[in-house]
C-alpha positions in Angstrom: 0.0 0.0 0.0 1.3 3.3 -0.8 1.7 6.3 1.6 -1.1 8.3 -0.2 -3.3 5.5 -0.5 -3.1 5.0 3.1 -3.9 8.6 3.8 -6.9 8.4 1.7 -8.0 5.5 4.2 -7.4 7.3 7.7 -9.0 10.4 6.0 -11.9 8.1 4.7 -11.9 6.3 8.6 -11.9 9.3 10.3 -14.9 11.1 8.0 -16.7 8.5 9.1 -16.5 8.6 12.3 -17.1 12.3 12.2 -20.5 11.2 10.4 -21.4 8.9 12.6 -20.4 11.4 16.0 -22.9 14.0 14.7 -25.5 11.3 13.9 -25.1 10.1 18.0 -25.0 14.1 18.9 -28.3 14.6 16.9 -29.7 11.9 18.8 -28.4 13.1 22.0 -29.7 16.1 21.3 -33.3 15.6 20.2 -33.4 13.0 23.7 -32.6 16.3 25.9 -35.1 17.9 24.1 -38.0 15.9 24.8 -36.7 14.9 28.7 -36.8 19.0 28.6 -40.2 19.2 26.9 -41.5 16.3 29.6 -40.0 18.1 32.4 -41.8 21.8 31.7 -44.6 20.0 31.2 -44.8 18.3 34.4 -43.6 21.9 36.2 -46.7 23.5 34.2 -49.0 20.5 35.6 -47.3 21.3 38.9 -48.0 24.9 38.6 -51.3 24.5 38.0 -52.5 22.0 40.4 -50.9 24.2 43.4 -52.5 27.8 41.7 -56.0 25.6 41.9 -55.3 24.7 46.0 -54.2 28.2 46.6 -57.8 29.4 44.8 -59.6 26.9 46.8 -57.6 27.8 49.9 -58.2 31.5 49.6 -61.6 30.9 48.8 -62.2 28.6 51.7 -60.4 31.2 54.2 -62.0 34.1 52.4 -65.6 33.3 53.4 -64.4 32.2 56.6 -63.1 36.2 57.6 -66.0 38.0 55.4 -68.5 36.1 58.0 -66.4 37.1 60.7 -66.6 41.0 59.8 -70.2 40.7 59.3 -71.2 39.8 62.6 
């Protein structure tokens, strides 16, 4: 094998491997993409669920002081 025709291999090897690298960081990437999505999702679920107890909470304590100043 000649010393150019060996070069042509490593170069040929190593584009390759670049290929396949950005193939595993596009993969990588679109996986911390949806865990992200998932995860504001569940924070916006979160969100909600304690903004509805804080309503019902108010509401409940609410009442509770406007019968209080009524009497």
């Amino acid at each position: 094998m000649t010393i150019s025709a060996a070069r042509n291999l490593v170069l040929c090897l190593l584009a390759a491997l670049s290929l396949g690298g950005c193939a595993v960081t596009a993969v990588a990437g679109a996986v911390v993409t949806v865990a992200a999505t998932a995860v504001s999702v569940t924070a916006t679920v979160v969100e909600t669920t304690v903004d509805v107890a804080a309503a019902g909470v108010d509401a409940v304590v609410g009442e509770d002081e406007e019968e209080e100043a009524e009497e």
